[in-house]
N, CA, C and O atoms as a GROMACS GRO file, in nm:
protein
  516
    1UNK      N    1  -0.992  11.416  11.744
    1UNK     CA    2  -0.873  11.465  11.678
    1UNK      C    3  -0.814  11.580  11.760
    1UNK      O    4  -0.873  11.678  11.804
    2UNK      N    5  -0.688  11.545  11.769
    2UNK     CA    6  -0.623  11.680  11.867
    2UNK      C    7  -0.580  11.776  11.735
    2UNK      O    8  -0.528  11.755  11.625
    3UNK      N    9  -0.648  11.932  11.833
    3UNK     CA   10  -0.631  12.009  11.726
    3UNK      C   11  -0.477  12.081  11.750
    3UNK      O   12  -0.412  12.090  11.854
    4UNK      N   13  -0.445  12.127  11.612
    4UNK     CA   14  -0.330  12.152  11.527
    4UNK      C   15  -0.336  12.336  11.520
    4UNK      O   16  -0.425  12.409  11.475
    5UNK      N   17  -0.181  12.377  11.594
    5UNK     CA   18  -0.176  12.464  11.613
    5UNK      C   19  -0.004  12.529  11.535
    5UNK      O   20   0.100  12.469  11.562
    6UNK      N   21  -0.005  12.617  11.471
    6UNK     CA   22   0.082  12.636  11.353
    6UNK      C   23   0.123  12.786  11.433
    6UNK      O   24   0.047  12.883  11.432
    7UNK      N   25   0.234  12.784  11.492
    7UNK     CA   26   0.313  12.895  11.517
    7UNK      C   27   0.438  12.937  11.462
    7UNK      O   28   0.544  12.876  11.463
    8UNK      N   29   0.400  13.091  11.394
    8UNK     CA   30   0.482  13.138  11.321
    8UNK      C   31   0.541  13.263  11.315
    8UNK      O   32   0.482  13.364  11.277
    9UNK      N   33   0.678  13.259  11.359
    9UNK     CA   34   0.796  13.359  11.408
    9UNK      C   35   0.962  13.391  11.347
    9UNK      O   36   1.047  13.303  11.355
   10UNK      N   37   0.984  13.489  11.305
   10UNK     CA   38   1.118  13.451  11.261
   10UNK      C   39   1.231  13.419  11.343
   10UNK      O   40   1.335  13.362  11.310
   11UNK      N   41   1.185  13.476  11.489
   11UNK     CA   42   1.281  13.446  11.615
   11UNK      C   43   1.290  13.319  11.681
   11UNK      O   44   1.219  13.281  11.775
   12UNK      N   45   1.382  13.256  11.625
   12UNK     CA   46   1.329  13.071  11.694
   12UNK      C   47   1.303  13.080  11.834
   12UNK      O   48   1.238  12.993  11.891
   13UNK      N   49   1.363  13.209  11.911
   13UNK     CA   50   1.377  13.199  12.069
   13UNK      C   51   1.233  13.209  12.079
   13UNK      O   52   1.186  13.105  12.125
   14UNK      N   53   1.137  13.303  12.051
   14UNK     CA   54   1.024  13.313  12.018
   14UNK      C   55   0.936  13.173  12.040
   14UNK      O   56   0.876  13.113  12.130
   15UNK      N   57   0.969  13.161  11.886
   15UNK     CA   58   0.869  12.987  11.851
   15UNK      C   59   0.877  12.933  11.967
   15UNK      O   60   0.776  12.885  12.020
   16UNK      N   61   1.023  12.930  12.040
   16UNK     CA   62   1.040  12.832  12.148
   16UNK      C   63   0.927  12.827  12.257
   16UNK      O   64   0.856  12.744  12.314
   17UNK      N   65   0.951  12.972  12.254
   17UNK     CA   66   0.876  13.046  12.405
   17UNK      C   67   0.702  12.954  12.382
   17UNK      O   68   0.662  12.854  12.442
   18UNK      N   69   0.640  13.024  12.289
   18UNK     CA   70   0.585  13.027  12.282
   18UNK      C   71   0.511  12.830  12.268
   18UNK      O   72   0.420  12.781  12.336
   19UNK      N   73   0.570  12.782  12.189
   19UNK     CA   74   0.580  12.601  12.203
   19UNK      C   75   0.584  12.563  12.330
   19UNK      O   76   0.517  12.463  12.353
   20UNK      N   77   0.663  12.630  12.456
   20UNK     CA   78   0.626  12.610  12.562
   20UNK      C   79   0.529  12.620  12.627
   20UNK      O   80   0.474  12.532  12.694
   21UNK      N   81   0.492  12.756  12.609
   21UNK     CA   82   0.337  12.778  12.696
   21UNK      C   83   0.220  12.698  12.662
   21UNK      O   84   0.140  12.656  12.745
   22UNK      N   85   0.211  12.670  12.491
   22UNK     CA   86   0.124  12.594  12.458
   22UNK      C   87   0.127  12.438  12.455
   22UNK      O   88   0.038  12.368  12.406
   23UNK      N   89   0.205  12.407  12.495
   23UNK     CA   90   0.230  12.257  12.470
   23UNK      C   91   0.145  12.218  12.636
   23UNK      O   92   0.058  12.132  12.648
   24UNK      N   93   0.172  12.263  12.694
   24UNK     CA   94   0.009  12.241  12.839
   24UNK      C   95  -0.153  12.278  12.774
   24UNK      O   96  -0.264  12.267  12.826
   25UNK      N   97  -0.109  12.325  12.640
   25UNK     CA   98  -0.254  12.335  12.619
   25UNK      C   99  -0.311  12.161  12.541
   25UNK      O  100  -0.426  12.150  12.496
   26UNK      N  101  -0.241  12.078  12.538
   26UNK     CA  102  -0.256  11.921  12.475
   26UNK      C  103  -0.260  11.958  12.328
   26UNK      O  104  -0.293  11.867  12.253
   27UNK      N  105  -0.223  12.116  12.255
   27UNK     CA  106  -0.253  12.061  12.121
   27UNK      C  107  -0.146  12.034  12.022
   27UNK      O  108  -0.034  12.070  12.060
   28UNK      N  109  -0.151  11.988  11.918
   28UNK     CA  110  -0.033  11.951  11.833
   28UNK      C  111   0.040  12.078  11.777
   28UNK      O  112  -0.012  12.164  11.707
   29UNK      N  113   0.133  12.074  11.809
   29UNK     CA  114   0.191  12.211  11.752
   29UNK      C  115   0.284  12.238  11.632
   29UNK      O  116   0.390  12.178  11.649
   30UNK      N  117   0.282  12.298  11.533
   30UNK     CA  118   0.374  12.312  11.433
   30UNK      C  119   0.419  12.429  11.450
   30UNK      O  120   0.359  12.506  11.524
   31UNK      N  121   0.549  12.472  11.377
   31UNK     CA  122   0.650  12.550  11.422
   31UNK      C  123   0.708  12.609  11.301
   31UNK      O  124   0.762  12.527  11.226
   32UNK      N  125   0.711  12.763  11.254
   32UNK     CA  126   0.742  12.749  11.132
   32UNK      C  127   0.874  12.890  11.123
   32UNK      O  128   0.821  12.991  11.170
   33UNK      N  129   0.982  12.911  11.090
   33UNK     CA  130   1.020  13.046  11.103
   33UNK      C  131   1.014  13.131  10.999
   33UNK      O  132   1.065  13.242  11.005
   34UNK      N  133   0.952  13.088  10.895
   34UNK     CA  134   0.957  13.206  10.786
   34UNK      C  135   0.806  13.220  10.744
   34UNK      O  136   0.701  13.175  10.789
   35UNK      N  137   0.833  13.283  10.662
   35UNK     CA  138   0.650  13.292  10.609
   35UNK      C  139   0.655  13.179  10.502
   35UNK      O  140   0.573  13.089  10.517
   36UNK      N  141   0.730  13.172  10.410
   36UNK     CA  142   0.731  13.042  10.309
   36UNK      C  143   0.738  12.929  10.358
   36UNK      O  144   0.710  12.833  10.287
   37UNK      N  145   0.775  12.913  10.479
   37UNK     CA  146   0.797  12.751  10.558
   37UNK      C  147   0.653  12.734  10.662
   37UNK      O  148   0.628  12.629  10.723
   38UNK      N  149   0.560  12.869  10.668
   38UNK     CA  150   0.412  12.871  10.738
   38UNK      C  151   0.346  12.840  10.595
   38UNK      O  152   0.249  12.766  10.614
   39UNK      N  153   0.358  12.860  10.501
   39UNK     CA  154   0.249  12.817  10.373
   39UNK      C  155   0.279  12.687  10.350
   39UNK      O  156   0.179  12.622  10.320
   40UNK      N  157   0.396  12.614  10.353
   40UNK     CA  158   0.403  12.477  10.336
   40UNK      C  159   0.379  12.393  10.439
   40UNK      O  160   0.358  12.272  10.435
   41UNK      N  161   0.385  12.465  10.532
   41UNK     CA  162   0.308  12.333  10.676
   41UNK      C  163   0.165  12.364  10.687
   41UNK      O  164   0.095  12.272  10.729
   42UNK      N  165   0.082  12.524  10.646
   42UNK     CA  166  -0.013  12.471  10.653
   42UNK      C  167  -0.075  12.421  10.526
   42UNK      O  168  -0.189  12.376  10.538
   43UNK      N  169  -0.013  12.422  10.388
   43UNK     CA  170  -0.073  12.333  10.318
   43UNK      C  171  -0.061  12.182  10.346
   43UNK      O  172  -0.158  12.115  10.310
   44UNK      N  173   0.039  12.116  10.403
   44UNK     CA  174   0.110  11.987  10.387
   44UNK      C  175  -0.042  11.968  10.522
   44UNK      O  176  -0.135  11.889  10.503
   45UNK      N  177  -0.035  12.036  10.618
   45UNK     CA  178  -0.103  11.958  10.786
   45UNK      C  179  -0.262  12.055  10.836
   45UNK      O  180  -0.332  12.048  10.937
   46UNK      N  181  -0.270  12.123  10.737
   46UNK     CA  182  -0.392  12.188  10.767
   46UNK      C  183  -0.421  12.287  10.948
   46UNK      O  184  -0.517  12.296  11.025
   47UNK      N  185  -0.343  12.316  10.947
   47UNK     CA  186  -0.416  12.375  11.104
   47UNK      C  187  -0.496  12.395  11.149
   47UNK      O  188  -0.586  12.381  11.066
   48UNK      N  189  -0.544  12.430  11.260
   48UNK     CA  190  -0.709  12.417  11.317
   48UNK      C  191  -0.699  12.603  11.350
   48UNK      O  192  -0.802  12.668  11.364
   49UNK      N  193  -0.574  12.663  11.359
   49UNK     CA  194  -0.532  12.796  11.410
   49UNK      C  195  -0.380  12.860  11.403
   49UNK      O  196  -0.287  12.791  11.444
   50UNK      N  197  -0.363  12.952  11.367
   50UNK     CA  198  -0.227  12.980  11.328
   50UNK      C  199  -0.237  13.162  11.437
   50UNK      O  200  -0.307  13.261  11.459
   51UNK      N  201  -0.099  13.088  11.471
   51UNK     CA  202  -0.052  13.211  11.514
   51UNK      C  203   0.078  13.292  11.469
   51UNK      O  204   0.189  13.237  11.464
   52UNK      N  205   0.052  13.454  11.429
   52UNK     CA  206   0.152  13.441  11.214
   52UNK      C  207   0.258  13.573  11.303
   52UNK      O  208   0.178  13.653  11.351
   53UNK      N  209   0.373  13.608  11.330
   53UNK     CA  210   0.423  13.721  11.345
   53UNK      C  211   0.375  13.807  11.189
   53UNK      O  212   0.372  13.764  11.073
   54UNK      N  213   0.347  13.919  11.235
   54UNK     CA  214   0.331  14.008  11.077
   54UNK      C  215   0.479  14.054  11.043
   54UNK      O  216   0.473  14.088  10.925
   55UNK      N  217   0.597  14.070  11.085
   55UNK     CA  218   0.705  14.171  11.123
   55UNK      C  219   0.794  14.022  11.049
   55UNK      O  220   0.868  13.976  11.135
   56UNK      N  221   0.804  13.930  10.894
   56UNK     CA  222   0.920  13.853  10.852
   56UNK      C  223   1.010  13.883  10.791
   56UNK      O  224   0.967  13.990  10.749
   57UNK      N  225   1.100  13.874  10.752
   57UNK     CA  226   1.219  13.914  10.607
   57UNK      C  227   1.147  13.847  10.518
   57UNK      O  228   1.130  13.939  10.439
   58UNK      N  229   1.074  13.728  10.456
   58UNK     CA  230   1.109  13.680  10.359
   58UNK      C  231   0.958  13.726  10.280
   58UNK      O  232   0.942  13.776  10.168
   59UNK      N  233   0.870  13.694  10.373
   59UNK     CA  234   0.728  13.690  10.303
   59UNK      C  235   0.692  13.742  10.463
   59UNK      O  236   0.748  13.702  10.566
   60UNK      N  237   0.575  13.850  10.452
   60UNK     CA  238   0.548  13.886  10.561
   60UNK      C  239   0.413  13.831  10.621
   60UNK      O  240   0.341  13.765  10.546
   61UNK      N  241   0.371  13.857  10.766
   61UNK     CA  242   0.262  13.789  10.800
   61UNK      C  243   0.123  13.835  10.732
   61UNK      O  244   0.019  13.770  10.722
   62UNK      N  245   0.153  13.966  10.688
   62UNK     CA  246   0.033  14.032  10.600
   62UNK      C  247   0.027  13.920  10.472
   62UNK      O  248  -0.074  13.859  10.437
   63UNK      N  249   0.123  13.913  10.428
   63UNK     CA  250   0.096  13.849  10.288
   63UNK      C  251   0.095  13.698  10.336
   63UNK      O  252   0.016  13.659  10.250
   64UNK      N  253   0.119  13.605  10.395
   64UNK     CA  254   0.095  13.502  10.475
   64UNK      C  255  -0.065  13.458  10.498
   64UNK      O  256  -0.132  13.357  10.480
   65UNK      N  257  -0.081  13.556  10.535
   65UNK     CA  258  -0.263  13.568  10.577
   65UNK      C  259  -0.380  13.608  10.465
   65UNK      O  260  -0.498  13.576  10.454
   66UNK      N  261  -0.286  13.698  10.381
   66UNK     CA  262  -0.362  13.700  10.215
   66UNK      C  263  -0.340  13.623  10.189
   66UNK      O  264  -0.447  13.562  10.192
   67UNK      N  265  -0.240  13.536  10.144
   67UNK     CA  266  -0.291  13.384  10.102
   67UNK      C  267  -0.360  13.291  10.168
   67UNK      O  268  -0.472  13.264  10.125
   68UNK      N  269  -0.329  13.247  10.242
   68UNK     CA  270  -0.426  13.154  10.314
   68UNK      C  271  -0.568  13.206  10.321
   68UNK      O  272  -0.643  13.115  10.287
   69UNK      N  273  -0.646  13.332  10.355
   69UNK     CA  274  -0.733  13.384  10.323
   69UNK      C  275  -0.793  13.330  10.185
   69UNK      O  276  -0.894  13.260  10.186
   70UNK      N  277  -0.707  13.376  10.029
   70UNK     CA  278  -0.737  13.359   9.928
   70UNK      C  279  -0.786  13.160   9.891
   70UNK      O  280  -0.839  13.107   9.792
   71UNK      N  281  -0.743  13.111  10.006
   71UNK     CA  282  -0.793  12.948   9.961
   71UNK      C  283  -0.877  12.888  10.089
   71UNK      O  284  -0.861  12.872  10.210
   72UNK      N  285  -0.981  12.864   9.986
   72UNK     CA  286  -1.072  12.807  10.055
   72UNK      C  287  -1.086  12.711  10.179
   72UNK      O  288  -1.180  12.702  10.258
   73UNK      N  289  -0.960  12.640  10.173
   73UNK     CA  290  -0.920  12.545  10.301
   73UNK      C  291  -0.897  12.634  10.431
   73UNK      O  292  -0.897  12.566  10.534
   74UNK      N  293  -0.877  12.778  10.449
   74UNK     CA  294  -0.839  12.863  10.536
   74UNK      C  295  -0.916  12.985  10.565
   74UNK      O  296  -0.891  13.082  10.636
   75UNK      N  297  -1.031  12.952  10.480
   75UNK     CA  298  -1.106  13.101  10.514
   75UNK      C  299  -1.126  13.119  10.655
   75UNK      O  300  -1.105  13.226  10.713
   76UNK      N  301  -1.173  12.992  10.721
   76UNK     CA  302  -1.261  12.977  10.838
   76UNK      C  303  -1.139  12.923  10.971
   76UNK      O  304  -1.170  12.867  11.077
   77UNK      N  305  -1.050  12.947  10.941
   77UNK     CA  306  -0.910  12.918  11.050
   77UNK      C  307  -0.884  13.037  11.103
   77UNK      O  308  -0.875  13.146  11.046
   78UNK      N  309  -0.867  13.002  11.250
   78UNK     CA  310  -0.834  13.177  11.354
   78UNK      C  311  -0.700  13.205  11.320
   78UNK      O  312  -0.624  13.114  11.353
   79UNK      N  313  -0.627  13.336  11.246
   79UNK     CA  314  -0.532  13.360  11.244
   79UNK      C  315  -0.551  13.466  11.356
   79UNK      O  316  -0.649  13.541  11.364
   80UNK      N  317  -0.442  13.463  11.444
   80UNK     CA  318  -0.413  13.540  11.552
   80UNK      C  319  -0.217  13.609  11.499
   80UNK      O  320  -0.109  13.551  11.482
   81UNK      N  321  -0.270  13.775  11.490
   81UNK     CA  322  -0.155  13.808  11.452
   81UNK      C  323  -0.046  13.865  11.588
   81UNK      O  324  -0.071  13.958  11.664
   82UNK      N  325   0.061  13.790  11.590
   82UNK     CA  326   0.152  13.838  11.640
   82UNK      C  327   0.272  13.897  11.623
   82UNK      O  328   0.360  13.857  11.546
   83UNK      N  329   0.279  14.026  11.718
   83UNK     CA  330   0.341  14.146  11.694
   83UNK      C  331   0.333  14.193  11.797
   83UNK      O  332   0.252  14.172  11.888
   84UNK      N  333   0.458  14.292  11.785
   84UNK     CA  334   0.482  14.425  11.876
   84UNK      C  335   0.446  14.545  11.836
   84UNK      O  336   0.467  14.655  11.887
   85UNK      N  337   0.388  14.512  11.735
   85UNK     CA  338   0.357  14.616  11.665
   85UNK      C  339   0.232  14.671  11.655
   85UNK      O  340   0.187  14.615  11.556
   86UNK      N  341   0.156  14.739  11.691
   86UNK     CA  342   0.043  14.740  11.750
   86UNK      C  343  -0.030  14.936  11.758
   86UNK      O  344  -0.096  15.003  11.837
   87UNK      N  345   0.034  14.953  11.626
   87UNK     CA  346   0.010  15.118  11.570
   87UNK      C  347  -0.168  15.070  11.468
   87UNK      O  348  -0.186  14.978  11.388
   88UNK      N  349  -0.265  15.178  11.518
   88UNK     CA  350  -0.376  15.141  11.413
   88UNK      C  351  -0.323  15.118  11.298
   88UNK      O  352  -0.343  15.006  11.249
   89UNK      N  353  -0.257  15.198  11.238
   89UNK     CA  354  -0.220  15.156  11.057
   89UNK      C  355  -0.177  15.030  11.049
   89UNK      O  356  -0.204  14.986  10.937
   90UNK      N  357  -0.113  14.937  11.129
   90UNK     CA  358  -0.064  14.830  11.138
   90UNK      C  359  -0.204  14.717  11.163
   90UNK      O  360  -0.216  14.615  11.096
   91UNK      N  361  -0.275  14.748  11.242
   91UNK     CA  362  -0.400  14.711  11.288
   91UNK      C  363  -0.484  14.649  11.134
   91UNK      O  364  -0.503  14.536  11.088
   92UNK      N  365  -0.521  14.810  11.083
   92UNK     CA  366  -0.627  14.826  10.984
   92UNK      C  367  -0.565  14.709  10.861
   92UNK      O  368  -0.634  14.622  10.808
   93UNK      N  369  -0.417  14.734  10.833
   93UNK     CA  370  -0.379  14.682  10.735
   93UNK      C  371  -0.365  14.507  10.740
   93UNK      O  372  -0.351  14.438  10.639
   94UNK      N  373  -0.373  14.452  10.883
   94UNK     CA  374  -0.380  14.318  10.939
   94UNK      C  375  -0.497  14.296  10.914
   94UNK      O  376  -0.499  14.232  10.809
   95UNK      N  377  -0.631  14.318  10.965
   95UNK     CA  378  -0.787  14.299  10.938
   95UNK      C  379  -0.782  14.294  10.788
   95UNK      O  380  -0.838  14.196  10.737
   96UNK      N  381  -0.741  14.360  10.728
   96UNK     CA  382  -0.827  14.375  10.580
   96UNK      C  383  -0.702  14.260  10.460
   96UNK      O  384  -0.704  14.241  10.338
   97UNK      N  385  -0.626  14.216  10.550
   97UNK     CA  386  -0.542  14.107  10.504
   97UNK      C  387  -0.604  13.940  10.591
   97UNK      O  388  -0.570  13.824  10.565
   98UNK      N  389  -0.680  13.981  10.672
   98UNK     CA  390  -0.785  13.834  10.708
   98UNK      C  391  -0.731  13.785  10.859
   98UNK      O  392  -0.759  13.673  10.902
   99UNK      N  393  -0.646  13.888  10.937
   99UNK     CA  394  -0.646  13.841  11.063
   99UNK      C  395  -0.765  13.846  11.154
   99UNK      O  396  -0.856  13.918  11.113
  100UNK      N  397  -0.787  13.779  11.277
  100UNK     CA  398  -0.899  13.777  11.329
  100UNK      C  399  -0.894  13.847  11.455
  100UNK      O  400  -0.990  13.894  11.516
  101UNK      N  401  -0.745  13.851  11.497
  101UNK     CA  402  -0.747  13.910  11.626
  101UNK      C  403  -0.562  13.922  11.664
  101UNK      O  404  -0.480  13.839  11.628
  102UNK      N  405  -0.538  14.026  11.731
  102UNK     CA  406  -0.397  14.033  11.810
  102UNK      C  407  -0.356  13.981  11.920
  102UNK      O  408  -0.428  13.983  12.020
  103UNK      N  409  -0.218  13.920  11.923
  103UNK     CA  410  -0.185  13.964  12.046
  103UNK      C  411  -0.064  13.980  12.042
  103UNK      O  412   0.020  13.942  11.961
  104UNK      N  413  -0.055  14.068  12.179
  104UNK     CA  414   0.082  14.164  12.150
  104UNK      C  415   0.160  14.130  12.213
  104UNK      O  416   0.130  14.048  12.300
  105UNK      N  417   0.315  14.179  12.200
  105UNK     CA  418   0.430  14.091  12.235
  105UNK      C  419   0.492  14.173  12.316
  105UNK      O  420   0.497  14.278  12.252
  106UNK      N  421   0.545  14.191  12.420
  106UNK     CA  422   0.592  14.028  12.498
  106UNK      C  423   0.440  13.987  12.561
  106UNK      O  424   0.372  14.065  12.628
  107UNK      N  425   0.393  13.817  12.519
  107UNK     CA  426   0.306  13.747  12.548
  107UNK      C  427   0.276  13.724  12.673
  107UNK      O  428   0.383  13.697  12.729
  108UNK      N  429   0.164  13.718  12.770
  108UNK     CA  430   0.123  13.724  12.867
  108UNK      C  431   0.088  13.589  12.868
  108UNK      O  432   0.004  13.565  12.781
  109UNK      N  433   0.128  13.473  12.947
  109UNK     CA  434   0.125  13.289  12.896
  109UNK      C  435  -0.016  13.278  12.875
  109UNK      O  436  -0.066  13.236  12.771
  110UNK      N  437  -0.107  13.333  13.017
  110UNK     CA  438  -0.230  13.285  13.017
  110UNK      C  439  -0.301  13.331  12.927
  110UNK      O  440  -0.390  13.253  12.897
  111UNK      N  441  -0.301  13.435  12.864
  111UNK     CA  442  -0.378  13.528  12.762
  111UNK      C  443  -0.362  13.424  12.633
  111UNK      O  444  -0.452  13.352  12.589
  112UNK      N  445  -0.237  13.432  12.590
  112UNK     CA  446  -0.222  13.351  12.468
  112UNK      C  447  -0.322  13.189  12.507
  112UNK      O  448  -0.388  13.132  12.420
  113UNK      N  449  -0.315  13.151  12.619
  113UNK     CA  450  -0.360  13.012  12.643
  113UNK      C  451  -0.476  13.022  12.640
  113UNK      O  452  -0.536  12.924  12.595
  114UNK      N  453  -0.560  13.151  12.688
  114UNK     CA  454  -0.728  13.157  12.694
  114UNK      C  455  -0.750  13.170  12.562
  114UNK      O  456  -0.832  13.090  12.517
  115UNK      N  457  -0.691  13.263  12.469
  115UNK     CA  458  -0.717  13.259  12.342
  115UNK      C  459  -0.708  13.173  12.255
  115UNK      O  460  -0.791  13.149  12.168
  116UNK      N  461  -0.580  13.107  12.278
  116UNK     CA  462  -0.618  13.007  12.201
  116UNK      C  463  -0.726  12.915  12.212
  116UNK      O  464  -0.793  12.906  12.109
  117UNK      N  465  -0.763  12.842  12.308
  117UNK     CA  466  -0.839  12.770  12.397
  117UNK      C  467  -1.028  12.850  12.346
  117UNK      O  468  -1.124  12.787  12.300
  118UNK      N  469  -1.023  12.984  12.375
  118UNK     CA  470  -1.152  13.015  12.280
  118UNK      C  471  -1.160  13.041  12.158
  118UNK      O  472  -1.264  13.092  12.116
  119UNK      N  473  -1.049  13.013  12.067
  119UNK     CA  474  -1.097  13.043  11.927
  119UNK      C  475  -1.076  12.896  11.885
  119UNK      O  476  -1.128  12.866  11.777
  120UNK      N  477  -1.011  12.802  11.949
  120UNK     CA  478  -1.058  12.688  11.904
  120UNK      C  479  -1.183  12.634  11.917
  120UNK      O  480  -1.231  12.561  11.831
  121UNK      N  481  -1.255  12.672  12.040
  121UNK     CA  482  -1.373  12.640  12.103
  121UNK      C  483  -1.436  12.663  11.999
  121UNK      O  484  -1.496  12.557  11.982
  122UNK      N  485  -1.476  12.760  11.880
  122UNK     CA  486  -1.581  12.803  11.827
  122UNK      C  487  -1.573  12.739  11.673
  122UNK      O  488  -1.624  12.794  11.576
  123UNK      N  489  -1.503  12.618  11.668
  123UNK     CA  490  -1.550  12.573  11.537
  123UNK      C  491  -1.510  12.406  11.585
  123UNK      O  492  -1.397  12.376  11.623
  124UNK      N  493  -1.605  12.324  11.575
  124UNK     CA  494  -1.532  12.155  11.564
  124UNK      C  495  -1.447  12.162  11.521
  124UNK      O  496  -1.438  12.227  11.417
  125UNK      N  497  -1.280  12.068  11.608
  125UNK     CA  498  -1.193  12.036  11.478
  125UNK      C  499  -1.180  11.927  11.394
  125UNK      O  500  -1.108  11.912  11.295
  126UNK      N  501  -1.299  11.818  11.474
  126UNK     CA  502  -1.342  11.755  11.355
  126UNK      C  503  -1.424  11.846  11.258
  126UNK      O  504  -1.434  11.768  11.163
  127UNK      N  505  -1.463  11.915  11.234
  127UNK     CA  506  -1.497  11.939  11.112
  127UNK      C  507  -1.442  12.020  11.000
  127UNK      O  508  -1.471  12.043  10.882
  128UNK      N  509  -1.330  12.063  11.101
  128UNK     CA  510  -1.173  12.082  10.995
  128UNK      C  511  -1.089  12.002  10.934
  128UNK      O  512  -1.009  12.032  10.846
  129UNK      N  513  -1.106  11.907  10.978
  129UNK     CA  514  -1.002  11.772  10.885
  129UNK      C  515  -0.989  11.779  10.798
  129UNK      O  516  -0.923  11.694  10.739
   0.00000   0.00000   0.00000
């Protein structure tokens, strides 16, 4: 099963960017720009890894990641928070909302690509289905 990668930005130029770099990584990519349109793709397609901007208008990536956190289908999925934002208070308040790790913006291709590439490594995605 090719694993399923859920990127989520309010800046479509963004999503774009970023759909680019990863689409050499072979995995399936979903694309979401709000925080309410990231809770319905990953309920509808399950992701194997989400990458959430914290910084939305509608629903933010903090509260994005408290939910998915709060259901059991997502405890064990790498949320990687993306932001420019990158003040400890911003930090502390991401961790204790269920992110697993940062990365900061403007994206470095290969960085985002190693990361992704090792936090998929560390769980089957067959055994995410």
């Amino acid at each position: 099963m090719t694993p399923k990668v859920l990127v989520v930005d309010d800046e479509p130029d963004m999503v774009e960017l970023i759909r680019l770099i990863l689409r050499r990584g072979g995995w399936e990519l979903l694309t979401a720009t709000s925080g309410r349109q990231a809770l319905q793709l990953a309920d509808a397609h399950s992701p194997h890894l989400i990458l959430l901007d914290l910084m939305m208008p509608d629903i933010s990536g903090y509260e994005v990641c408290a939910h998915l956190r709060r259901d059991a289908r997502f405890r064990h999925v790498p949320i990687l928070a993306f932001t420019a934002h990158c003040q400890p208070e911003a930090q502390v308040l991401a961790f204790q909302a269920g992110v697993d790790d940062f990365i900061v913006k403007p994206v470095v291709p290969q960085e985002l690509v190693d990361r992704v590439q090792s936090y998929l490594a560390r769980v089957p995605v067959a055994s995410r289905a």
